[in-house]
Each structure stands twice: as structure tokens, then as C-alpha cells.
N, CA, C and O of each residue as an XYZ file, in Angstrom:
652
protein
N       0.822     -1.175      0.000
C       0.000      0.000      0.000
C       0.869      1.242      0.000
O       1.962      1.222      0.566
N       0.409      2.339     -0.627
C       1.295      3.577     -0.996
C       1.769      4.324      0.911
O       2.767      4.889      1.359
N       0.357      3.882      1.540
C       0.439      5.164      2.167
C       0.984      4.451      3.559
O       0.785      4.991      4.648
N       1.693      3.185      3.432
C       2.189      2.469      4.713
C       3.252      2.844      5.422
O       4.263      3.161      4.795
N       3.256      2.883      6.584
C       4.312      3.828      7.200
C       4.803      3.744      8.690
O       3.764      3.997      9.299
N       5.612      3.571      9.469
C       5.797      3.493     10.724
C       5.478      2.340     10.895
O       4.657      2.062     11.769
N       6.087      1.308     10.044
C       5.897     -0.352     10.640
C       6.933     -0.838     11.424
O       8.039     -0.325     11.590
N       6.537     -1.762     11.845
C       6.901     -2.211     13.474
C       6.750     -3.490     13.028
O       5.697     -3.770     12.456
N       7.761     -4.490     13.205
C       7.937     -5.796     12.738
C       8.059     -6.629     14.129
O       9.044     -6.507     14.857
N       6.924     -7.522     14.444
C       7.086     -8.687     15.389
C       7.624     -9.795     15.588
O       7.641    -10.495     16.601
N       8.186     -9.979     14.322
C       8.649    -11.540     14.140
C       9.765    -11.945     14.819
O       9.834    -13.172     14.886
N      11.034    -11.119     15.563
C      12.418    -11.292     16.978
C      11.192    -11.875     18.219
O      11.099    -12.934     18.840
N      10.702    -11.128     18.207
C       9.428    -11.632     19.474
C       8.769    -13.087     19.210
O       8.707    -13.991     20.043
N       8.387    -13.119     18.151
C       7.515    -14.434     17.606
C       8.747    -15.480     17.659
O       8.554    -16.597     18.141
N       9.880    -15.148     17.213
C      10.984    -16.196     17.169
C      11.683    -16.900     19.070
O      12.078    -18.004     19.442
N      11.516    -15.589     19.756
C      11.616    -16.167     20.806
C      10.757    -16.584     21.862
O      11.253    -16.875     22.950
N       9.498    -16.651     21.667
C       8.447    -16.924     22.117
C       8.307    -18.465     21.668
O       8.001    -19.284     22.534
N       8.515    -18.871     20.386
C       8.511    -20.114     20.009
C       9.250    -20.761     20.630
O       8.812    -21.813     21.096
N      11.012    -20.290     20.940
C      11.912    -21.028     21.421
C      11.337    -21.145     22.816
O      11.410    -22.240     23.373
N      10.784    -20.139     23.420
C      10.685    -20.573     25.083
C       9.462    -21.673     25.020
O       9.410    -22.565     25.866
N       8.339    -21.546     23.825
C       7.725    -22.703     23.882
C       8.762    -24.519     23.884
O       8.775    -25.409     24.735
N       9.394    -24.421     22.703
C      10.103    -25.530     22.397
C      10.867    -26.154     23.452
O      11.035    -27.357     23.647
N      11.332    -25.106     24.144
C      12.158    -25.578     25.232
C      11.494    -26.193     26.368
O      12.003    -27.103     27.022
N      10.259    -25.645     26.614
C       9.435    -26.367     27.244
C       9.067    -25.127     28.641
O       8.407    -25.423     29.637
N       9.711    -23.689     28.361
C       9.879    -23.339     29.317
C       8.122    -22.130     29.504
O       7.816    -21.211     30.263
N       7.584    -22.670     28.627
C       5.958    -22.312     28.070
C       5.480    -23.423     27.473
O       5.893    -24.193     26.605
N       4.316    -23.305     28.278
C       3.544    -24.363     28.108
C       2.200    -23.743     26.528
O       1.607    -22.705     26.236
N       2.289    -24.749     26.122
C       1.132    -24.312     24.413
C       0.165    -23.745     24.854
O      -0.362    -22.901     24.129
N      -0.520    -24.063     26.463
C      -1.278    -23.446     26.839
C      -1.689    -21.941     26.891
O      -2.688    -21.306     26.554
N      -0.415    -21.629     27.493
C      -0.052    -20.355     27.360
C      -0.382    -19.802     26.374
O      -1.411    -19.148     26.540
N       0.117    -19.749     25.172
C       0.783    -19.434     23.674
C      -0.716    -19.620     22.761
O      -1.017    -18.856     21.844
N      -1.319    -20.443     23.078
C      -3.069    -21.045     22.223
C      -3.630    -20.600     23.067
O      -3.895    -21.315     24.035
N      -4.052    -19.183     23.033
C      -5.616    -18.345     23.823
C      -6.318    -17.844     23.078
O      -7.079    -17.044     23.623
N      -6.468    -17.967     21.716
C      -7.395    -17.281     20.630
C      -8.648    -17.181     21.512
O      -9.126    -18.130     22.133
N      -9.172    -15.811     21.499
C     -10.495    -15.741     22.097
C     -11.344    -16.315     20.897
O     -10.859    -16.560     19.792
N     -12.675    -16.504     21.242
C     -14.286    -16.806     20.498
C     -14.108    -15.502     19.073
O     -14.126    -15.711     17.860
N     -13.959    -14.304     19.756
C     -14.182    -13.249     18.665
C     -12.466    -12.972     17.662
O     -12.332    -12.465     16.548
N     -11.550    -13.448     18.459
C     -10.472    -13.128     17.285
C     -10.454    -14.298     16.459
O      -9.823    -14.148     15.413
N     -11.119    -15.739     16.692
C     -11.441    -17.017     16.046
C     -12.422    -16.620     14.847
O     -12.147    -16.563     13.649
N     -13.208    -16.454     15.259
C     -14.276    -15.648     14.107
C     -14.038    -14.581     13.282
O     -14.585    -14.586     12.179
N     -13.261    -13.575     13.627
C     -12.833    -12.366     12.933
C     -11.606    -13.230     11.850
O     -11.594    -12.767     10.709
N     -10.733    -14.259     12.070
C     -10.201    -14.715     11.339
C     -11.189    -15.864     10.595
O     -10.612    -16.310      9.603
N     -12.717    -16.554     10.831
C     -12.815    -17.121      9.962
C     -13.197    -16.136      9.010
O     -12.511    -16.151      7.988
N     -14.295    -15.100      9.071
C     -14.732    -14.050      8.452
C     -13.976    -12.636      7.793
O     -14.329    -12.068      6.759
N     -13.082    -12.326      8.501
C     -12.668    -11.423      7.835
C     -11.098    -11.310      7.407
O     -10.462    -10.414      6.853
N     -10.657    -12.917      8.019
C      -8.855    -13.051      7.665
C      -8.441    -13.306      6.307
O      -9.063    -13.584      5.282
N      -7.358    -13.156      6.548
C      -6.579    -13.601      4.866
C      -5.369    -14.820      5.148
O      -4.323    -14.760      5.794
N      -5.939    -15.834      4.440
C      -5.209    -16.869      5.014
C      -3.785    -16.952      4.037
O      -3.521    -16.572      2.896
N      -3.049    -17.630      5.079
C      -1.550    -17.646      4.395
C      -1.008    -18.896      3.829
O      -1.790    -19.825      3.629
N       0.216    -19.019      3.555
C       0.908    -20.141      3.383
C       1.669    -20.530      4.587
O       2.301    -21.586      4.620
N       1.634    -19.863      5.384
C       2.553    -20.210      6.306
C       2.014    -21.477      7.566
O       1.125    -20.982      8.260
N       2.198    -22.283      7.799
C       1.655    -23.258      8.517
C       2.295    -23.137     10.340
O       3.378    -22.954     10.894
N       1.255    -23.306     10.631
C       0.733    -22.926     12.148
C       2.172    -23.693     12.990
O       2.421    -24.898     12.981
N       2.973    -22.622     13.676
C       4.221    -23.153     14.713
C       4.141    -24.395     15.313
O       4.952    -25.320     15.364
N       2.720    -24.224     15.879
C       2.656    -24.933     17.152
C       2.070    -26.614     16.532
O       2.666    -27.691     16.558
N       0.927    -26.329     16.096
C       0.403    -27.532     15.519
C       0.800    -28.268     14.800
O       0.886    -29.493     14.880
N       1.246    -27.170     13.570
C       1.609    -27.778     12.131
C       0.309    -28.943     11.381
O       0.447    -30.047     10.856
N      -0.876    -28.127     11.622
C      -1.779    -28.895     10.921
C      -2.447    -28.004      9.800
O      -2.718    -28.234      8.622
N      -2.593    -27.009     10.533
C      -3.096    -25.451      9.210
C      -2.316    -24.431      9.248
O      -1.487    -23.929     10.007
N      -2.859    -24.218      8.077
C      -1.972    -22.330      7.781
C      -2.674    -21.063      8.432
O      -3.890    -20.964      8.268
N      -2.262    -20.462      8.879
C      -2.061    -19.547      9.864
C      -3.180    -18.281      8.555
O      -3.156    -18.076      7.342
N      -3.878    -17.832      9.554
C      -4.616    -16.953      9.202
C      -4.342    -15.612      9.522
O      -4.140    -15.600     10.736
N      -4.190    -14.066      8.901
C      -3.964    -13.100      9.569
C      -5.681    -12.038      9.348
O      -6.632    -11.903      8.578
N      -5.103    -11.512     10.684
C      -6.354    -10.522     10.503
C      -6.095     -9.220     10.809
O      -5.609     -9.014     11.921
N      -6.316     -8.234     10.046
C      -6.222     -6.808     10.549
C      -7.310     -6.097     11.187
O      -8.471     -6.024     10.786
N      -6.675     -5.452     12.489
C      -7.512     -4.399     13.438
C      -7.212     -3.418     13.131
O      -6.007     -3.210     12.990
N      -8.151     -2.375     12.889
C      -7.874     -0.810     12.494
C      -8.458      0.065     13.790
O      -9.586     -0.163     14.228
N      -7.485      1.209     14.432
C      -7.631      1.643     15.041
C      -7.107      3.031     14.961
O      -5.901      3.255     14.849
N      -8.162      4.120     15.029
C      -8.240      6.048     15.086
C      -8.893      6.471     15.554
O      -9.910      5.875     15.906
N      -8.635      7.940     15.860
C      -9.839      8.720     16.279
C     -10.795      8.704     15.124
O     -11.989      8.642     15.416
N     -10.455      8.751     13.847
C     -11.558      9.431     12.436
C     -12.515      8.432     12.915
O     -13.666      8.782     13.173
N     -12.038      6.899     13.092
C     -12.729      5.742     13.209
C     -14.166      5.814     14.003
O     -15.328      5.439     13.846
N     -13.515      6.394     14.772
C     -15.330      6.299     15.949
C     -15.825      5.332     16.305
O     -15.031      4.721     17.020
N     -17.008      4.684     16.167
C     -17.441      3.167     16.265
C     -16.749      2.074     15.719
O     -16.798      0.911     16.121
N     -16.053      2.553     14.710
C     -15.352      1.494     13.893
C     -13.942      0.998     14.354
O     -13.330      0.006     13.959
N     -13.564      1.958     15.314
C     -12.166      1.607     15.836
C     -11.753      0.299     16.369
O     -12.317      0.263     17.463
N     -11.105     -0.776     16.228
C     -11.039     -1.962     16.743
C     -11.933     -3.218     16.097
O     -12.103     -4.355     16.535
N     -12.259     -2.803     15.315
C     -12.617     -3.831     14.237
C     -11.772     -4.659     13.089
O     -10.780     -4.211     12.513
N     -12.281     -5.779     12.900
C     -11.466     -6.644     11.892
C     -11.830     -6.096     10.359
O     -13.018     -6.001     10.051
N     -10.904     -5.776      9.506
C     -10.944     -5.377      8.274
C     -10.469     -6.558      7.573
O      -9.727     -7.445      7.995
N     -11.141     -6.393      6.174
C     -10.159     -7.644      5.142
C      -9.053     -6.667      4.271
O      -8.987     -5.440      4.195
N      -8.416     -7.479      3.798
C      -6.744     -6.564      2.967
C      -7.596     -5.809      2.089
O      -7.027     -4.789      1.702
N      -8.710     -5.945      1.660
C      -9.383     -5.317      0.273
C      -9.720     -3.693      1.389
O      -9.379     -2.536      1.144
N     -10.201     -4.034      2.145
C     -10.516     -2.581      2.566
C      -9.922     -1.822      2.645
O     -10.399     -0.764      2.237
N      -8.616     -1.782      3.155
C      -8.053     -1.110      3.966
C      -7.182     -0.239      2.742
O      -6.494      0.555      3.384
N      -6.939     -0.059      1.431
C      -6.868      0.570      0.465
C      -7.603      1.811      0.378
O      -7.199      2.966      0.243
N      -8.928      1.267      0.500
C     -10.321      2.523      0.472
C      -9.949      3.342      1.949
O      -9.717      4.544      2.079
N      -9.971      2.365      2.924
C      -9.924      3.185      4.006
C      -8.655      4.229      3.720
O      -9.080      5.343      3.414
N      -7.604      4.165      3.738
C      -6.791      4.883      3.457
C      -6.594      5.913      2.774
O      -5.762      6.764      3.087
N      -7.347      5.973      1.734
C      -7.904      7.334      0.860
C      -9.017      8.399      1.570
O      -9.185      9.603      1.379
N      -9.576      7.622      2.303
C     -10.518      7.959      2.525
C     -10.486      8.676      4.189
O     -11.284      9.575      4.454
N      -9.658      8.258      5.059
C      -9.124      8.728      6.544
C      -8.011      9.440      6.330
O      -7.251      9.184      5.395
N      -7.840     10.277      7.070
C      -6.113     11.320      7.555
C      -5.237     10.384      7.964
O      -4.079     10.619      7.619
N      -5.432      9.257      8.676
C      -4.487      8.349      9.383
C      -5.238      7.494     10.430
O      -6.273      7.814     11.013
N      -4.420      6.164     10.585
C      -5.279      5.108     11.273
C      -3.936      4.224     11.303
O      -2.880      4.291     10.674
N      -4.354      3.494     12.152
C      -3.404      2.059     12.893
C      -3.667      0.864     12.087
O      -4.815      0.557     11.765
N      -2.624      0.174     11.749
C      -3.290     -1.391     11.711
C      -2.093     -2.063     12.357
O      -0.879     -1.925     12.506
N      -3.549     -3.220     12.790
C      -2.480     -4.672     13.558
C      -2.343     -5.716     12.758
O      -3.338     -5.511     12.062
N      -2.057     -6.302     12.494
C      -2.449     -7.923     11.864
C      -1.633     -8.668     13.093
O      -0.487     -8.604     13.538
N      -2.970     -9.494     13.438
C      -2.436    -10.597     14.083
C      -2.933    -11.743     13.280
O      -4.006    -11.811     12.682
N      -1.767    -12.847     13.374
C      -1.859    -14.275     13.168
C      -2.706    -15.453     13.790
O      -2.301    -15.940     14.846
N      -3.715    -15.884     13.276
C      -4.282    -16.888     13.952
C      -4.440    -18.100     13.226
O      -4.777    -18.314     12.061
N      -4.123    -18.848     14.170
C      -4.405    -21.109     13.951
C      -6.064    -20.987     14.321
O      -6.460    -20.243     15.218
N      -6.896    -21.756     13.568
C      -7.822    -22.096     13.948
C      -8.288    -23.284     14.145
O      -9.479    -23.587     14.207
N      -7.375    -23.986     14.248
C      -7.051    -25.458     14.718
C      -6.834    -25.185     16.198
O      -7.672    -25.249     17.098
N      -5.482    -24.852     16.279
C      -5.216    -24.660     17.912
C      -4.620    -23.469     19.046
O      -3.818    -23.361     19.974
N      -5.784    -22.546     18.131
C      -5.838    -21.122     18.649
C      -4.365    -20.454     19.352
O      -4.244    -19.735     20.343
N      -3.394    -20.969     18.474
C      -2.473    -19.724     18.195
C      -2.453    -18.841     17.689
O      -2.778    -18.833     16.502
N      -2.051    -17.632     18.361
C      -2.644    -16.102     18.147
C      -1.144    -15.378     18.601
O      -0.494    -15.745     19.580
N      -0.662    -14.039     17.476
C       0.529    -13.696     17.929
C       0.265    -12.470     16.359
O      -0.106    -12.387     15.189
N       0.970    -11.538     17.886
C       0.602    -10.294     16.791
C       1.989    -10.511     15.644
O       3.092    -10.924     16.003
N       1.585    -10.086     14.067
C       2.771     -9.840     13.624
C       3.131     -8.793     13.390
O       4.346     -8.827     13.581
N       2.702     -7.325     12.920
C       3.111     -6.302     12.281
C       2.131     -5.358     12.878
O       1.108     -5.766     13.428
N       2.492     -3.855     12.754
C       1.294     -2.859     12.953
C       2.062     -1.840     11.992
O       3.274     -1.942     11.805
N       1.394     -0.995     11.480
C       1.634      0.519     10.541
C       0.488      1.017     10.678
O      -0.583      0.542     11.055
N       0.914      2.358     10.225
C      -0.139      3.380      9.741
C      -0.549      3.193      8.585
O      -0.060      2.200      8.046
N      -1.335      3.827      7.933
C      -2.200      4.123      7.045
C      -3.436      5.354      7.124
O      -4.199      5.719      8.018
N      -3.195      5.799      5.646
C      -3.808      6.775      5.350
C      -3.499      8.087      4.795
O      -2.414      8.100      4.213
N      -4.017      8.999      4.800
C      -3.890     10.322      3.190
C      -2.974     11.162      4.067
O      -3.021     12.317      3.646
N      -2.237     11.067      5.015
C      -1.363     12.233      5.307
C       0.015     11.350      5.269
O       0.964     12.093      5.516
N       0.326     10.328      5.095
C       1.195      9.529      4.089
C       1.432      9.396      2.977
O       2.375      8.734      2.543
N       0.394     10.167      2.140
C       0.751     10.750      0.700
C       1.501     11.811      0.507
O       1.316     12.989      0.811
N       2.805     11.005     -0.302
C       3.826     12.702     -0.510
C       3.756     13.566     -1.189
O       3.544     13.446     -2.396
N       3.888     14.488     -0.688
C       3.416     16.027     -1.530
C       2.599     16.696     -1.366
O       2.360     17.697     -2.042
N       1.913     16.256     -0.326
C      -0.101     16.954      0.062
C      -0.418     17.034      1.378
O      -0.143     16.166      2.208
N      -0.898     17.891      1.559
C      -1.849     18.073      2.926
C      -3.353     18.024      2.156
O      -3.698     18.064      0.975
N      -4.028     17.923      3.376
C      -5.713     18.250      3.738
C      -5.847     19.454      2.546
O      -6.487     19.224      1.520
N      -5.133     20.857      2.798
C      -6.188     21.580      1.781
C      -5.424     21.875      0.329
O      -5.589     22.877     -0.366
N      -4.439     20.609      0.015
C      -4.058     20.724     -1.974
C      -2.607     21.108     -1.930
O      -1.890     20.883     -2.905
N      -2.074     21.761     -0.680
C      -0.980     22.284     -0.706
C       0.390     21.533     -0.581
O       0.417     20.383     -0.143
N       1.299     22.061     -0.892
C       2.546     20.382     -0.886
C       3.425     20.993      0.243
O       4.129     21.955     -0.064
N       3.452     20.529      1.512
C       4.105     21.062      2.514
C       5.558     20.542      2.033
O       6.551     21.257      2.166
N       5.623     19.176      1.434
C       6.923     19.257      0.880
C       8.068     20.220      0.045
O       9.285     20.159     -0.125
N       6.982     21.135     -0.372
C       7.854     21.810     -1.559
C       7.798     23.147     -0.860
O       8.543     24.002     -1.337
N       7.208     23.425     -0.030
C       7.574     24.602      1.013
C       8.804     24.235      1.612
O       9.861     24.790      1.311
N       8.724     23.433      2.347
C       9.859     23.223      3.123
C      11.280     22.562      2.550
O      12.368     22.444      3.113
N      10.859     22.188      1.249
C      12.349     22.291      0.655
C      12.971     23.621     -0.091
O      14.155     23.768     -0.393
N      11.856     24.592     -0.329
C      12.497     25.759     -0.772
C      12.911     26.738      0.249
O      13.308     27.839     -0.134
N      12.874     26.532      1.183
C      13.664     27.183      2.583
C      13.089     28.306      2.900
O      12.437     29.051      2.169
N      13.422     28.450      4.357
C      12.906     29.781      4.535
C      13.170     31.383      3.669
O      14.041     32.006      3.063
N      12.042     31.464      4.026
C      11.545     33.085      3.407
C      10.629     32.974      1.886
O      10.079     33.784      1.140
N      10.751     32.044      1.909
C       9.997     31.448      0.509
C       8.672     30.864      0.615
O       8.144     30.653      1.706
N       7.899     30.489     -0.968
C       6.957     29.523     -0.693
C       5.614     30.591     -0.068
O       4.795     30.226      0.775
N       5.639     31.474     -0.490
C       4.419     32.558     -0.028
C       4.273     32.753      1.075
O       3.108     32.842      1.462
N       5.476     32.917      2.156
C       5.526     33.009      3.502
C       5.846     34.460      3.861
O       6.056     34.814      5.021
N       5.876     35.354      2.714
C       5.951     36.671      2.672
C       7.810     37.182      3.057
O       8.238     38.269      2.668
N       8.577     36.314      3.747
C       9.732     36.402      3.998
C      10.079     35.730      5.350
O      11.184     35.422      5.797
N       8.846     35.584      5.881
C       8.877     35.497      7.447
C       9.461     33.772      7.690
O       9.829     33.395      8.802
N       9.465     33.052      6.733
C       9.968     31.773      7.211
C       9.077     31.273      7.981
O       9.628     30.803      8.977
N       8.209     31.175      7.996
C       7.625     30.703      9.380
C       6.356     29.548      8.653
O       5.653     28.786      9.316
N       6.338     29.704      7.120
C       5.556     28.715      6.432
C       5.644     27.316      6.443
O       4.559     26.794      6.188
N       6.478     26.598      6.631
C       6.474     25.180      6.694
C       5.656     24.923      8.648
O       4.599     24.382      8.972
N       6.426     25.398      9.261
C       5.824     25.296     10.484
C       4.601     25.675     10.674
O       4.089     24.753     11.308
N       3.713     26.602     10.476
C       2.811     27.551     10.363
C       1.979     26.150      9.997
O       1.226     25.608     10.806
N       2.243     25.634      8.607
C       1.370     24.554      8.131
C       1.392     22.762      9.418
O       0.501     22.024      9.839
N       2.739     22.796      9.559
C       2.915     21.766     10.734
C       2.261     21.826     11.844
O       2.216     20.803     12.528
N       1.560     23.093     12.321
C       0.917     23.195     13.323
C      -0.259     23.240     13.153
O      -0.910     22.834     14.116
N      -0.765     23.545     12.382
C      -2.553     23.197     11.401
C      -2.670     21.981     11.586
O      -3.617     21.459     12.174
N      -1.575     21.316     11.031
C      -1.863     20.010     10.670
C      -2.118     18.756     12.444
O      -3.061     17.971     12.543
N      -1.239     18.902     13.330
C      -1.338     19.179     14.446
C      -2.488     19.294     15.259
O      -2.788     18.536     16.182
N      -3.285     20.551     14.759
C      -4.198     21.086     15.757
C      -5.384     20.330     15.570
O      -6.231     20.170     16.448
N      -5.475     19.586     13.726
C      -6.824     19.321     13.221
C      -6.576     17.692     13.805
O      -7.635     17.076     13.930
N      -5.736     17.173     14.054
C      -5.579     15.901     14.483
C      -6.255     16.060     15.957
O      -6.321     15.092     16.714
């Protein structure tokens, strides 16, 4: 996706979480807590993988994305499918996603990734058409700031206030 940004990769965590399983020093118990609703949000709204389930090794591991913002409102913390979250992104200033991994065999659940998303991750644009980029690379006193320099910031703090 164009507008992905500030990702955060889980998989050092997932790698040693497995080992403390293997070793025995975690029990599967532990590690297999898929609730009722993240079970369902992955039969309904996941995207299943190739990757086959750590623990079991009987199915492939399902992921599901949670989207979470203020724009969101009611919608915050809900399961999205990969198709949405394109639209959403055009369509919101900015929003969270999680994807977590789920077995639905034997309710292994483990977050993998989170980023942003959304239209203030598009380069070259703000909210009202203007390219804060090209202000602030033509330096101060420029860029219709009358001389005062104070235009790139001026816009950074709009942007700021409306969040």
C-alpha cells in the first residue's frame, strides 16, 4: 500500500516466544488463547496464508487486521479484510493497523506487524491541496511566507491542531 508507514515488525518476538515454547519453558497453553471473537474475525474477515501454524503444524495460519483512530469512531477496533483497507486509506487522515496471526485449529494467536495508514502519508499533500513538501524544501523566506519563514511550520501546526 502507498500510504504504509511506521511499521513495526514482530517476528524477533515471535521467534523467541517459540523457542521458550520448544524448550518447554511455556507451556502451548499459554501461547493457544485465541479468544471466540479473534477465532471468528479470522474465519470471516482473515486472509489466510501459506505459512503453517508453529505450534500444531496442521493449518496455515490466518492473519487478521484491526484498524484503530480517532476518524474511526465506532469502527475503531474492528477486523478489516486486505481489500478494505486501500479505500480506508484514501478515505481517513491516518489510522493504525495490527495484523495478528491466527491457527484455527489450535488457537495460536501472535501479533505480527502494525503501521499506519492513510492520506497524510501521501507525498506532496496536505488536507487543503498544498505540498508542505515543496515549502519546506524551498527554505525559509519562501513559498508565499511573505519572507517570514515561518511557512512550513505555520502549516505543521494546522496540521497538528486538526488531528
Amino acid at each position: 500500500m502507498r500510504t504504509q508507514r511506521q511499521v513495526v515488525d514482530y517476528s524477533l518476538q515471535k521467534r523467541a516466544l517459540l523457542r521458550e515454547v520448544f524448550s518447554g519453558r511455556v507451556g502451548t497453553y499459554e501461547v493457544c488463547d485465541a479468544s471466540p471473537y479473534l477465532k471468528n474475525a479470522a474465519r470471516f474477515h482473515g486472509e489466510p496464508t501459506e505459512e503453517r501454524c508453529p505450534i500444531c503444524r496442521r493449518e496455515n495460519l490466518t492473519h487478521v487486521h484491526y484498524i484503530y483512530g480517532d476518524e474511526l469512531k465506532q469502527s475503531a477496533g474492528q477486523a478489516r479484510t486486505l481489500a478494505e483497507l486501500p479505500v480506508l486509506a484514501m478515505t481517513l487522515r491516518e489510522f493504525q493497523v495490527f495484523v495478528v496471526e491466527v491457527c484455527r485449529s489450535c488457537d495460536w494467536n501472535h501479533l505480527v506487524e502494525q503501521f499506519l495508514l492513510g492520506r497524510d502519508g501521501l507525498a506532496g499533500g496536505t488536507d487543503d491541496g498544498s505540498s508542505a513538501d515543496a515549502a519546506a524544501a524551498a527554505g525559509p523566506g519562501t513559498a508565499g511566507t511573505g519572507g517570514s519563514g515561518r511557512g512550513a511550520s505555520a502549516t505543521r501546526r494546522r496540521r497538528e491542531a486538526r488531528r
